[in-house]
Every structure is written in C-alpha cells, then in structure tokens.
C-alpha positions as CSV (number, residue, x, y, z in Angstrom):
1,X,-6.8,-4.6,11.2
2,X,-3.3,-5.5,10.3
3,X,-0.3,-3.6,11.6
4,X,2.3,-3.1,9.0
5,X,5.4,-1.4,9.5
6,X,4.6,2.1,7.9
7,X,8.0,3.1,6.0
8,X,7.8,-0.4,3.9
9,X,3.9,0.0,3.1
10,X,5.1,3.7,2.1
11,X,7.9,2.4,-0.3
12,X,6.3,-0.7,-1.9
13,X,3.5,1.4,-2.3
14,X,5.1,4.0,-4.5
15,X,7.4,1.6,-6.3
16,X,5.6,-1.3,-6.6
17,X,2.0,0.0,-6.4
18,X,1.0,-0.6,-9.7
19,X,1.4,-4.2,-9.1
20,X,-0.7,-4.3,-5.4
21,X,2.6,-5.5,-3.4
22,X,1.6,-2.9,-0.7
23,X,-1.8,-4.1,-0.6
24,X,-0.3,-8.0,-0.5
25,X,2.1,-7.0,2.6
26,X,-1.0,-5.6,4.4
27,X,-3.1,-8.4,3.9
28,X,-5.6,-7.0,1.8
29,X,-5.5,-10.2,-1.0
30,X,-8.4,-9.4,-3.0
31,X,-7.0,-5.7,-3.2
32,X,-3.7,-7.1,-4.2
33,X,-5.2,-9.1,-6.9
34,X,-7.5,-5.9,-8.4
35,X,-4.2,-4.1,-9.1
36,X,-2.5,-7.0,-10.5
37,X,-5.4,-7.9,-12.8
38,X,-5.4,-4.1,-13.9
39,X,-2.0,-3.1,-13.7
40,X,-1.5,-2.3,-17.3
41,X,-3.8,0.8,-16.9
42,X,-2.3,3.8,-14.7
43,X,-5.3,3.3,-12.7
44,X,-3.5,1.3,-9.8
45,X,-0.5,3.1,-10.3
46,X,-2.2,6.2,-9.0
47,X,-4.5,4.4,-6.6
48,X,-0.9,3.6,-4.7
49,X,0.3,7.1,-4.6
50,X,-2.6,8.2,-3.3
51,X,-2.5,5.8,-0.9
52,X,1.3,6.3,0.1
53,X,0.4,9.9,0.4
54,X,-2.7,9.4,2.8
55,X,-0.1,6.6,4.5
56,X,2.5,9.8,5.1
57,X,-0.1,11.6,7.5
58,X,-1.2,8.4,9.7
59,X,0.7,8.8,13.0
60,X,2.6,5.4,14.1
61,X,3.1,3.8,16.8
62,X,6.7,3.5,19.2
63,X,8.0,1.0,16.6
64,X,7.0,2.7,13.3
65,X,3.9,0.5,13.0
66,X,0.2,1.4,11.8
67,X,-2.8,-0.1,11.3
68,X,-4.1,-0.9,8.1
C-alpha cells in the first residue's frame, strides 16, 4: 500500500484522469499505463471520476494522507 496525500490524488484524478496521472502518483504503473494506452476513449476518463468520488469518502489520516 502506498500513502498518497488524498487532496492531490482527488485533483489529478479528476483533471488528469483520462491520462492515469493519479494512478502514476500512487504507484500503480501498469494502471497508469492502461489509461494512457486508452485514453482516447472516455473509458478512463470515467474510471477517474469514479475513483476520485470513491477517494472523497476514504477517511485520512492527521496529515491528509490515505492509503492506496
């Protein structure tokens, strides 16, 4: 598990989902490189919100931290 600070995941994932950079940032490479190689659907795009949006209900730690 890697702890990421949750406000960043949060952002990258809803701007720059499409692309994986929230999935990069966590440390999840192979992730990262699925939603690069299909970022020209809207399939990662929404894969990201969903993701920021299940992200928004994970309780964080003292210094704004979860675990991904």
């Amino acid at each position: 598990m890697t702890e990421v600070n949750k406000v960043i995941y949060i952002v990258l994932a809803l701007f720059l989902g499409s692309f994986g950079i929230h999935k990069f940032y966590a440390g999840k490479k192979l992730s990262g490189f699925l939603h690069l190689a299909f970022c020209w659907t809207f399939i990662p795009h929404l894969i990201a919100i969903i993701s920021a949006i299940m992200t928004l209900f994970v309780p964080s730690d003292e210094n704004g931290n979860i675990a991904v």
